[in-house]
PDB file of N, CA, C, O and CB in Angstrom:
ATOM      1  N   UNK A   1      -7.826  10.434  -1.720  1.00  0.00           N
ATOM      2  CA  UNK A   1      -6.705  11.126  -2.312  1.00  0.00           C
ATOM      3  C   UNK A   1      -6.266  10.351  -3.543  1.00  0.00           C
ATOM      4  O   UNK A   1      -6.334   9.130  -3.407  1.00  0.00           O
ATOM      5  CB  UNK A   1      -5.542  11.286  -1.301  1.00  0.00           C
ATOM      6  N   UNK A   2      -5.817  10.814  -4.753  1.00  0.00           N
ATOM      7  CA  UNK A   2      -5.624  10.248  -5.478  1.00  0.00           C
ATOM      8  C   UNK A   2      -3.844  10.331  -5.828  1.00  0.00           C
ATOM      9  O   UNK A   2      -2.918  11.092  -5.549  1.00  0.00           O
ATOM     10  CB  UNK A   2      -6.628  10.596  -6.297  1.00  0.00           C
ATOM     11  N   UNK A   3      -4.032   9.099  -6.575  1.00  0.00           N
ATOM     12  CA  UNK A   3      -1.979   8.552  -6.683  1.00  0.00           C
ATOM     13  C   UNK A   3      -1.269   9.619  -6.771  1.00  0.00           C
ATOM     14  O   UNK A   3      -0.401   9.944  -5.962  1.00  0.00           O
ATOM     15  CB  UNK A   3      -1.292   7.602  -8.199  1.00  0.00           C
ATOM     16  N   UNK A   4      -1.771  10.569  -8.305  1.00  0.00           N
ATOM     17  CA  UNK A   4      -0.799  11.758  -8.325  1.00  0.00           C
ATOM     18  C   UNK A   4      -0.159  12.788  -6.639  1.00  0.00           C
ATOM     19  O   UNK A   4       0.858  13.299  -6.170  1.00  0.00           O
ATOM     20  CB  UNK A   4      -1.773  12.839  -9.388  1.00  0.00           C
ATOM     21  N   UNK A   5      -1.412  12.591  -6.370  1.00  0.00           N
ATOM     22  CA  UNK A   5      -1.360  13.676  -5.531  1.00  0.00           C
ATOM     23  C   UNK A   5      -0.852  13.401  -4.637  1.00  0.00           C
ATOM     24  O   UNK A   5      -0.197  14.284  -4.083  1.00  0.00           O
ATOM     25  CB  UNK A   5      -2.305  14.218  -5.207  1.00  0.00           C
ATOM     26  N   UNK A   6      -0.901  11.618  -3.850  1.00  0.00           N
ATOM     27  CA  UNK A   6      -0.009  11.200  -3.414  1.00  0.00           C
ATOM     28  C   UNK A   6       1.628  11.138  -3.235  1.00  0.00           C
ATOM     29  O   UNK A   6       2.178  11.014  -2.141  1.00  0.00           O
ATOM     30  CB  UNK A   6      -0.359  10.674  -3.628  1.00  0.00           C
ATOM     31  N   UNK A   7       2.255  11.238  -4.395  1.00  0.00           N
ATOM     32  CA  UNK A   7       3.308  11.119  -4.989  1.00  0.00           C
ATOM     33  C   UNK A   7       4.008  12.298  -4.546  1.00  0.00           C
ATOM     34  O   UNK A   7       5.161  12.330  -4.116  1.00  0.00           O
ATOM     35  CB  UNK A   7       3.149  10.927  -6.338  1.00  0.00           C
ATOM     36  N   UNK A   8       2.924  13.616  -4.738  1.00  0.00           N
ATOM     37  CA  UNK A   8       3.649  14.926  -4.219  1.00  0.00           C
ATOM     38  C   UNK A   8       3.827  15.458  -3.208  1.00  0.00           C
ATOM     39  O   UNK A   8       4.660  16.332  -2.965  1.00  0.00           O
ATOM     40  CB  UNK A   8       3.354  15.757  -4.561  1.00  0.00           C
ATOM     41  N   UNK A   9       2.795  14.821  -2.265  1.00  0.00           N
ATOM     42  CA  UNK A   9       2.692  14.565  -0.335  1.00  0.00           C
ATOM     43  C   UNK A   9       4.036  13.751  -0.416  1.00  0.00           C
ATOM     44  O   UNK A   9       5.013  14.403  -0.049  1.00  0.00           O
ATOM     45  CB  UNK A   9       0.978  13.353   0.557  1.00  0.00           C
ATOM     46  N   UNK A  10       4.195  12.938  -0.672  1.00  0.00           N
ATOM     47  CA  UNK A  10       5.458  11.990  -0.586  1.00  0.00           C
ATOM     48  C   UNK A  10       6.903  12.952  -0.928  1.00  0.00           C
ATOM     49  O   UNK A  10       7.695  13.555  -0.204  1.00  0.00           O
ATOM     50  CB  UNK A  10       5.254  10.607  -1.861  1.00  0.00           C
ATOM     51  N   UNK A  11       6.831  12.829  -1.834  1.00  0.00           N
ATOM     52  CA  UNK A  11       8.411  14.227  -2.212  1.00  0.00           C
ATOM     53  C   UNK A  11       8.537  15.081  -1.576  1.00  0.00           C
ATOM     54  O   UNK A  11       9.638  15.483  -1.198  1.00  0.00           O
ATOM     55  CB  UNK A  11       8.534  15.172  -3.454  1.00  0.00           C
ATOM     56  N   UNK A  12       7.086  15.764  -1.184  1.00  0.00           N
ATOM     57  CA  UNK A  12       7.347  17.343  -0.105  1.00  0.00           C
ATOM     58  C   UNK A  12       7.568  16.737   1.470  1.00  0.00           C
ATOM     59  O   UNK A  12       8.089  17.344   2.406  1.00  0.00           O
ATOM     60  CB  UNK A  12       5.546  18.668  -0.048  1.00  0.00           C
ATOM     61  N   UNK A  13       7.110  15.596   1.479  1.00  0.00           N
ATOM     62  CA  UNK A  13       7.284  15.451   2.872  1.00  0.00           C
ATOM     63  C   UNK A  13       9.489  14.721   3.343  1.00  0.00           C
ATOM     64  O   UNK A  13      10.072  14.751   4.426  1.00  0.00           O
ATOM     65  CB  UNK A  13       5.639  14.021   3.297  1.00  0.00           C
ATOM     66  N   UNK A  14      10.054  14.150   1.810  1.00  0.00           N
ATOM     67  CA  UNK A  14      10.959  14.098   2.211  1.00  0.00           C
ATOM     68  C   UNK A  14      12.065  15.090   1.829  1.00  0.00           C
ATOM     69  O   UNK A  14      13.220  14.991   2.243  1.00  0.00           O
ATOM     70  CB  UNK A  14      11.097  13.073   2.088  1.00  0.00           C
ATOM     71  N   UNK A  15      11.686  15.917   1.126  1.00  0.00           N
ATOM     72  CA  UNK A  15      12.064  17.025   0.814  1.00  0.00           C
ATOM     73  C   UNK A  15      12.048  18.455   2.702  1.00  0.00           C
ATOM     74  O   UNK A  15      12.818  19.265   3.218  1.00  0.00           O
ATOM     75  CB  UNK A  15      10.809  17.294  -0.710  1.00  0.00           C
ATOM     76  N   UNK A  16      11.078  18.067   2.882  1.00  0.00           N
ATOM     77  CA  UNK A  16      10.587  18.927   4.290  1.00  0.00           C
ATOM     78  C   UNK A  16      11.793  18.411   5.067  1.00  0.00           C
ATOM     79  O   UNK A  16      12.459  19.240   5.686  1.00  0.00           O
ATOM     80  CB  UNK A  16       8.843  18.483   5.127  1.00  0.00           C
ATOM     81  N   UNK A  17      12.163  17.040   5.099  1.00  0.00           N
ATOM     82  CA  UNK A  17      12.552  15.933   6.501  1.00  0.00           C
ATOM     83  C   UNK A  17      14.279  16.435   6.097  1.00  0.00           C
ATOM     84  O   UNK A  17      15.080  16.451   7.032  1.00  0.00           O
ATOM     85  CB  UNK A  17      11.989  13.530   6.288  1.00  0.00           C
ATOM     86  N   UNK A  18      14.844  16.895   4.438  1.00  0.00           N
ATOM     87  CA  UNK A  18      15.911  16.903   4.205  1.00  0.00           C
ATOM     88  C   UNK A  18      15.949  18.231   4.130  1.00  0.00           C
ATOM     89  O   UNK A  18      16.900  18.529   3.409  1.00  0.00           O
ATOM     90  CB  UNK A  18      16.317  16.148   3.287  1.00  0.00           C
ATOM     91  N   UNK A  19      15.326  19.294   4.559  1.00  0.00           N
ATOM     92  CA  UNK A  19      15.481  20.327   5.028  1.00  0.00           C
ATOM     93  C   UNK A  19      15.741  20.808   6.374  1.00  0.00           C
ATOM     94  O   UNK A  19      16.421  21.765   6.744  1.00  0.00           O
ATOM     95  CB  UNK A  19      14.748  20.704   4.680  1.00  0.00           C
ATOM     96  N   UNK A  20      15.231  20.163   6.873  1.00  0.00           N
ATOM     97  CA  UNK A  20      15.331  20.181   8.723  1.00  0.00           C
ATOM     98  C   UNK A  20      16.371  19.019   8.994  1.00  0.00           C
ATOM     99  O   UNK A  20      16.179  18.260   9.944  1.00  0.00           O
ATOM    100  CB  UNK A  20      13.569  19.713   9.705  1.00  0.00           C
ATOM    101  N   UNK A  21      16.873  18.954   8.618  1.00  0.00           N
ATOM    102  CA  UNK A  21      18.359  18.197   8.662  1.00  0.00           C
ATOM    103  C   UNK A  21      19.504  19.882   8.584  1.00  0.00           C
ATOM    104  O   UNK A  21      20.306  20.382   9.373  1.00  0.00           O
ATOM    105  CB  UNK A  21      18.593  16.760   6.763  1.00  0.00           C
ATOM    106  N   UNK A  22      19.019  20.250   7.273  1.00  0.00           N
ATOM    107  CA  UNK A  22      20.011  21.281   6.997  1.00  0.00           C
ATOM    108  C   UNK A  22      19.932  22.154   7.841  1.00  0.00           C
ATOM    109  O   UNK A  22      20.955  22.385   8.484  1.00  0.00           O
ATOM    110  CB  UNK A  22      19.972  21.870   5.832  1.00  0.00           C
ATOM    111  N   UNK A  23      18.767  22.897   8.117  1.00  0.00           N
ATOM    112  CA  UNK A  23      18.108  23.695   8.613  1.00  0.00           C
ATOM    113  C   UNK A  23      17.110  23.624   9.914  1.00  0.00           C
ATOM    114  O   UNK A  23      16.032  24.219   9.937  1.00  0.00           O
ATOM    115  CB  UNK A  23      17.648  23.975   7.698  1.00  0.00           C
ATOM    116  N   UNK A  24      17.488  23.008  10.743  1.00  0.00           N
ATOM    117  CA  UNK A  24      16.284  22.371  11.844  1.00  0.00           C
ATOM    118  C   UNK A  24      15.512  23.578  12.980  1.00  0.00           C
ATOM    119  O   UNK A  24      14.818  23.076  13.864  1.00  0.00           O
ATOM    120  CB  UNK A  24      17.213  21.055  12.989  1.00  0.00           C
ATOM    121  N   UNK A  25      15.636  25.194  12.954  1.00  0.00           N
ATOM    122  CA  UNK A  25      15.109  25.999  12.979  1.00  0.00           C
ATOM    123  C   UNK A  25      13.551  25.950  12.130  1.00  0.00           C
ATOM    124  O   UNK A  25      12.409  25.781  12.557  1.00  0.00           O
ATOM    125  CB  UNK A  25      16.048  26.766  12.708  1.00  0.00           C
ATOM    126  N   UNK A  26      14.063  26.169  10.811  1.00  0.00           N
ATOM    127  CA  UNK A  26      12.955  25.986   9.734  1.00  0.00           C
ATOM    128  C   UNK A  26      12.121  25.112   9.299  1.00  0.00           C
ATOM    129  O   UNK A  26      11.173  25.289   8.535  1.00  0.00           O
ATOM    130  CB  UNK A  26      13.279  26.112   8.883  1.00  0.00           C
ATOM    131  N   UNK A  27      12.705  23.569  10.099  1.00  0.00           N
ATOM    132  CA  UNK A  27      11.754  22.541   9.815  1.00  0.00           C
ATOM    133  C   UNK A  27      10.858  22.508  11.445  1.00  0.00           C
ATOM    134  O   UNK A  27       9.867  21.802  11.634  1.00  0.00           O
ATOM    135  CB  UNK A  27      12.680  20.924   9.292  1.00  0.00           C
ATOM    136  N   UNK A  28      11.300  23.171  12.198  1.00  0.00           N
ATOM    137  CA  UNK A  28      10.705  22.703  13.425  1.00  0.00           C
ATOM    138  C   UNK A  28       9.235  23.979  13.134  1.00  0.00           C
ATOM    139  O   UNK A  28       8.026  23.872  13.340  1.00  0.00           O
ATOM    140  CB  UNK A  28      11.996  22.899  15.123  1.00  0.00           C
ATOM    141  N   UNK A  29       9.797  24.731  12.768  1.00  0.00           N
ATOM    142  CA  UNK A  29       8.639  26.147  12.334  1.00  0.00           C
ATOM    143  C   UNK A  29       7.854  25.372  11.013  1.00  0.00           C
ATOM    144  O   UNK A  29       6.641  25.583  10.991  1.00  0.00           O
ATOM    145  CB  UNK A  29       9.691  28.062  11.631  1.00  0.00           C
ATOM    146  N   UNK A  30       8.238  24.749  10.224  1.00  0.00           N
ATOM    147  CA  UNK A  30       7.450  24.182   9.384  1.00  0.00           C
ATOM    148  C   UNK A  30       6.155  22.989   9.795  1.00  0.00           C
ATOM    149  O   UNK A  30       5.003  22.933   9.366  1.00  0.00           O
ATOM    150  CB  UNK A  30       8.423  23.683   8.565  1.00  0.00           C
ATOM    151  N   UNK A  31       6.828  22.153  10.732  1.00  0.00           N
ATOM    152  CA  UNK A  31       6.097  21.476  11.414  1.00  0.00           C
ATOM    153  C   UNK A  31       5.376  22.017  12.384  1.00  0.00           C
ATOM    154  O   UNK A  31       4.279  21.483  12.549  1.00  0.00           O
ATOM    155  CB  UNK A  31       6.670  20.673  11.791  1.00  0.00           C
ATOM    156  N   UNK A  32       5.655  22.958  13.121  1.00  0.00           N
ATOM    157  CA  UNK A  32       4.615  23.477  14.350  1.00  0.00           C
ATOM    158  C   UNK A  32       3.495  24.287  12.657  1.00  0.00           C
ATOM    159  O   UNK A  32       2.408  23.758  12.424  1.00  0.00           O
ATOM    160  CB  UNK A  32       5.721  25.162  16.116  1.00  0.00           C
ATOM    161  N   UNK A  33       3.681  24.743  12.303  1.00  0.00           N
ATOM    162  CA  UNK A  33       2.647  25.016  11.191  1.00  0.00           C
ATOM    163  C   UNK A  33       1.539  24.210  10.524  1.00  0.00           C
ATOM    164  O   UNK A  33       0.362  24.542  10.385  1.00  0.00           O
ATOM    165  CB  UNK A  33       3.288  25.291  10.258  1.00  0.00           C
ATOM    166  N   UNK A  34       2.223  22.936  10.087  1.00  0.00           N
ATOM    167  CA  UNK A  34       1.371  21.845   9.736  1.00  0.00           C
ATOM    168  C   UNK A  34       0.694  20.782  10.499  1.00  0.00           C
ATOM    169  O   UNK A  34       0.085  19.821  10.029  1.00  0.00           O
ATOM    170  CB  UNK A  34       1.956  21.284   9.027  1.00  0.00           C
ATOM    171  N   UNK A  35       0.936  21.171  12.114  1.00  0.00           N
ATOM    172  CA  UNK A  35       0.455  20.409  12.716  1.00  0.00           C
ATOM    173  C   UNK A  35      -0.989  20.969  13.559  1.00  0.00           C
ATOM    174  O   UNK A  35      -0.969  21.990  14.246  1.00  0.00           O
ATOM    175  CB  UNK A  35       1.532  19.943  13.401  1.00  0.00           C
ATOM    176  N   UNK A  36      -1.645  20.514  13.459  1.00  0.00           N
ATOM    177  CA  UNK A  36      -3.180  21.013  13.347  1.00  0.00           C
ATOM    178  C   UNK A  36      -4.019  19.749  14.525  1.00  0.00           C
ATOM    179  O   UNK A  36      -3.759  18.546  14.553  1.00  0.00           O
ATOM    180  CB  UNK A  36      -3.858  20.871  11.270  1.00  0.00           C
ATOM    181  N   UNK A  37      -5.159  20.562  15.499  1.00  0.00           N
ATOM    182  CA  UNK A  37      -5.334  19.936  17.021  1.00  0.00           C
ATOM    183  C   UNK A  37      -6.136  18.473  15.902  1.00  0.00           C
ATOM    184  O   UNK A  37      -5.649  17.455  16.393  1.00  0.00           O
ATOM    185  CB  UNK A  37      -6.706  21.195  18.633  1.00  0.00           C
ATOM    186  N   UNK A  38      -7.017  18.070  14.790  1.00  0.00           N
ATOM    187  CA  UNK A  38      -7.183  16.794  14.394  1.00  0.00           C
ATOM    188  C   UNK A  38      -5.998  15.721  14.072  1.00  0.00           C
ATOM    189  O   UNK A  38      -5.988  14.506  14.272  1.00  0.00           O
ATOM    190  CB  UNK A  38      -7.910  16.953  13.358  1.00  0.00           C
ATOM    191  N   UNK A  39      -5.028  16.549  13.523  1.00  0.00           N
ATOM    192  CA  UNK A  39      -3.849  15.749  13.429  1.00  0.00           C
ATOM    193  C   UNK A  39      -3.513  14.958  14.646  1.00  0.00           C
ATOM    194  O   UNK A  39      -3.497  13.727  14.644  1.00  0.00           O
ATOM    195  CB  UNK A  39      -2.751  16.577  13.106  1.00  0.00           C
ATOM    196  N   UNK A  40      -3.261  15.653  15.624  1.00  0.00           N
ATOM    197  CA  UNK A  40      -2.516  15.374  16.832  1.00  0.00           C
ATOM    198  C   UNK A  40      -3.342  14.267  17.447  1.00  0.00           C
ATOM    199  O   UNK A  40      -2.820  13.417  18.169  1.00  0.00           O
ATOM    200  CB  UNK A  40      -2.327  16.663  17.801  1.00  0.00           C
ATOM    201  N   UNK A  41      -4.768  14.279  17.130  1.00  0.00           N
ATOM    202  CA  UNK A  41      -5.783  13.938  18.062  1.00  0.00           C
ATOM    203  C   UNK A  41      -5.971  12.445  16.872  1.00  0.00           C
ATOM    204  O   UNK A  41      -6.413  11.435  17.420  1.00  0.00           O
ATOM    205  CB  UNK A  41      -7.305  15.358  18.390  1.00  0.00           C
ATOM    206  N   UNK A  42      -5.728  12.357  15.705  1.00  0.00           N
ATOM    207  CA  UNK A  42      -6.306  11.404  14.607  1.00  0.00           C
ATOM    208  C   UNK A  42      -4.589  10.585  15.032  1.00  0.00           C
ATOM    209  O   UNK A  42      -4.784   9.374  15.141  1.00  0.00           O
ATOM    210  CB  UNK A  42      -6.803  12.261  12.523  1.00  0.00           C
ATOM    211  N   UNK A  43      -3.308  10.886  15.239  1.00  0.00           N
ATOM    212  CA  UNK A  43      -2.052  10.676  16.015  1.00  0.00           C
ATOM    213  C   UNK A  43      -2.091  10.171  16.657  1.00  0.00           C
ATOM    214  O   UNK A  43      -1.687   9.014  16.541  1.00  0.00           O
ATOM    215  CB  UNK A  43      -1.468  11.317  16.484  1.00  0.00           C
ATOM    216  N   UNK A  44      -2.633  10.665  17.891  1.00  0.00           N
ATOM    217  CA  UNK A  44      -2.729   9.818  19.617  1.00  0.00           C
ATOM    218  C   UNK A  44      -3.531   8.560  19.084  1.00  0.00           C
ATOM    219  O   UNK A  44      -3.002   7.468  18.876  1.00  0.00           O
ATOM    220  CB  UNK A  44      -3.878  10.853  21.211  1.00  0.00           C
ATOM    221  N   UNK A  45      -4.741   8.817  18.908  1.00  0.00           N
ATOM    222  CA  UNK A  45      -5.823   7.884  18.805  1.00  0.00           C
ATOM    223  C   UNK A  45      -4.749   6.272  17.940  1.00  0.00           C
ATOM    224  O   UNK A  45      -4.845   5.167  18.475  1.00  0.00           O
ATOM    225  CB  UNK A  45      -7.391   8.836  17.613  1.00  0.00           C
ATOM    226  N   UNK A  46      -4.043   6.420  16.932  1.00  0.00           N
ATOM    227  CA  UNK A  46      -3.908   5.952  16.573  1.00  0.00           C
ATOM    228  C   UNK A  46      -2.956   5.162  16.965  1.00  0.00           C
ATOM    229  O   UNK A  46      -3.011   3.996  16.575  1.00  0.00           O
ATOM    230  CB  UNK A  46      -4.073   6.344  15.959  1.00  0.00           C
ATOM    231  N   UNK A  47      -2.092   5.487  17.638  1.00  0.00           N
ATOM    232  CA  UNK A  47      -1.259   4.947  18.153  1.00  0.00           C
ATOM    233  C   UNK A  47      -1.706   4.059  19.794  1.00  0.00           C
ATOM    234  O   UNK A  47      -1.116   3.161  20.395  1.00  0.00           O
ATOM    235  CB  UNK A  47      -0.296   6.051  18.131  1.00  0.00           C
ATOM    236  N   UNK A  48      -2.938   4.775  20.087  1.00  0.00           N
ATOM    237  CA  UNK A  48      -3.389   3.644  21.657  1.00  0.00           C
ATOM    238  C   UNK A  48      -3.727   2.898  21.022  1.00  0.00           C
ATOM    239  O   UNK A  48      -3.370   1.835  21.529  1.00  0.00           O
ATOM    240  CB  UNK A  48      -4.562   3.881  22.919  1.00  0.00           C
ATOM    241  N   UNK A  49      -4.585   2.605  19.554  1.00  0.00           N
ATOM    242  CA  UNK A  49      -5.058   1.448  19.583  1.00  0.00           C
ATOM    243  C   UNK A  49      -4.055   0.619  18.914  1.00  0.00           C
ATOM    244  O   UNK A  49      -4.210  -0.575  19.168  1.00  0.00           O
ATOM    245  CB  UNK A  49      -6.335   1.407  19.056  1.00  0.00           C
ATOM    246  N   UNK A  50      -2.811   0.956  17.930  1.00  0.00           N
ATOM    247  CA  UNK A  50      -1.897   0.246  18.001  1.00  0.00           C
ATOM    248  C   UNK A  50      -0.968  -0.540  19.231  1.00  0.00           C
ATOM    249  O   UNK A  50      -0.537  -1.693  19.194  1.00  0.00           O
ATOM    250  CB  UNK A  50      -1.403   0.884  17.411  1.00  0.00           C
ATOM    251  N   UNK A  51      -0.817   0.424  20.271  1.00  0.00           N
ATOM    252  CA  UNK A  51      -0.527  -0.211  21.242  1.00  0.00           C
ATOM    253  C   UNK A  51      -1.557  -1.350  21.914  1.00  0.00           C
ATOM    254  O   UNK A  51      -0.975  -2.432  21.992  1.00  0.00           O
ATOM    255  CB  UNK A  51      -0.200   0.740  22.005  1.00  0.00           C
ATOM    256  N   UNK A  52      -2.594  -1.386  22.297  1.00  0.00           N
ATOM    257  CA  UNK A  52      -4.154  -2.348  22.102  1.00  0.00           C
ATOM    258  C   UNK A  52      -3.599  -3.588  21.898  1.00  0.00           C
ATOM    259  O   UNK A  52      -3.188  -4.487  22.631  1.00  0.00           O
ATOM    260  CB  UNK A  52      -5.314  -1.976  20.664  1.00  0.00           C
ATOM    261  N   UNK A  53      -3.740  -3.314  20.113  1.00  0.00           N
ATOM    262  CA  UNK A  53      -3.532  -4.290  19.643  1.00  0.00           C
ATOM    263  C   UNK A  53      -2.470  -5.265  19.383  1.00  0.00           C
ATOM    264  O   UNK A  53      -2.719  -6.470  19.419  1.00  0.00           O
ATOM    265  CB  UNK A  53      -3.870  -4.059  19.031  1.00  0.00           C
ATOM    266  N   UNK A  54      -1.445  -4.869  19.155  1.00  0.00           N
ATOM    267  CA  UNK A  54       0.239  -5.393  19.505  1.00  0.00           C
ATOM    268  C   UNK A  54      -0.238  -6.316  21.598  1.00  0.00           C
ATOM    269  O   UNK A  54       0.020  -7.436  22.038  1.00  0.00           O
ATOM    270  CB  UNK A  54       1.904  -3.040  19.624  1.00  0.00           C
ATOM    271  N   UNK A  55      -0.843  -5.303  22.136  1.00  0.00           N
ATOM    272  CA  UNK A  55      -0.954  -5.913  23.557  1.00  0.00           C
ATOM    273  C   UNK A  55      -1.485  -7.197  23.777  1.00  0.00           C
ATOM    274  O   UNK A  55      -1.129  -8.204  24.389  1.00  0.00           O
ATOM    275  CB  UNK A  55      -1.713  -5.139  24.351  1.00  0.00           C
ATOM    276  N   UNK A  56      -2.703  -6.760  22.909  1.00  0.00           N
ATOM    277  CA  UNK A  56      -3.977  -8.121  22.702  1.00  0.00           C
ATOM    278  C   UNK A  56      -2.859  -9.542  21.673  1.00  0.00           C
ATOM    279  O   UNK A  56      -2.940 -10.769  21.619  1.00  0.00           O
ATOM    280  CB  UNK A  56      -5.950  -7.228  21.199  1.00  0.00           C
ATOM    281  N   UNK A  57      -2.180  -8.802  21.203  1.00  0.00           N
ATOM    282  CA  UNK A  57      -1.752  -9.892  20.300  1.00  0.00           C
ATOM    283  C   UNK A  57      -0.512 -10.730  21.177  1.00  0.00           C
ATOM    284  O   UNK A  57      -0.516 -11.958  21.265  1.00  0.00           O
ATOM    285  CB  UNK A  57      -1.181  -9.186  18.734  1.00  0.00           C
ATOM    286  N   UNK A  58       0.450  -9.935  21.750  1.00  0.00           N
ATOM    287  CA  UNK A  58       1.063 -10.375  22.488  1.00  0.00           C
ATOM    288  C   UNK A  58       0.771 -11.430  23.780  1.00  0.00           C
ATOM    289  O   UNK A  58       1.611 -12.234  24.185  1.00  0.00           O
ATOM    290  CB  UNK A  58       1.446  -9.468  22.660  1.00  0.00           C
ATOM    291  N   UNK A  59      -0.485 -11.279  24.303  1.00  0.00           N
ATOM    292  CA  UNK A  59      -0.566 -11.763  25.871  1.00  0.00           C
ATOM    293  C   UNK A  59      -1.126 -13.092  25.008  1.00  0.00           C
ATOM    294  O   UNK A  59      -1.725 -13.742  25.865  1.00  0.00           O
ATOM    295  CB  UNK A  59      -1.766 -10.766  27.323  1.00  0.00           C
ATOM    296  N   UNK A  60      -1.220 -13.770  23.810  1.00  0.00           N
ATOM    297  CA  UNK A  60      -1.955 -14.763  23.873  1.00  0.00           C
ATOM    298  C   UNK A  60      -1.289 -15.756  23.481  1.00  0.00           C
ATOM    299  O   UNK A  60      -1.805 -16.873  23.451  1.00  0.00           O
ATOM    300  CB  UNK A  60      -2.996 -14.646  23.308  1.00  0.00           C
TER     301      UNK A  60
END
């Protein structure tokens, strides 16, 4: 992905977060929209092995 394009993922996404503040009907429908079964699954994954690793790091 490149910077620009970055920049505009970034604004829409806090732009999205300060909408569902106002509006939390429309952000919850916005999000069940953008959330897609790799997301969820590239999500989980990511977070066991954060937990893993915080674990591994901790017990030593």
């Amino acid at each position: 992905m490149d910077r620009g394009k970055l920049g505009d993922v970034v604004v829409g996404a806090a732009g999205d977060v300060a909408g569902s503040v106002v509006d939390p009907r429309a952000g919850l429908g916005r999000l069940r929209s953008a959330v897609t079964s790799r997301g969820v699954t590239t999500l989980t994954v990511g977070a066991l092995l954060g937990y893993l690793a915080a674990r591994s790091v901790r017990q030593r």
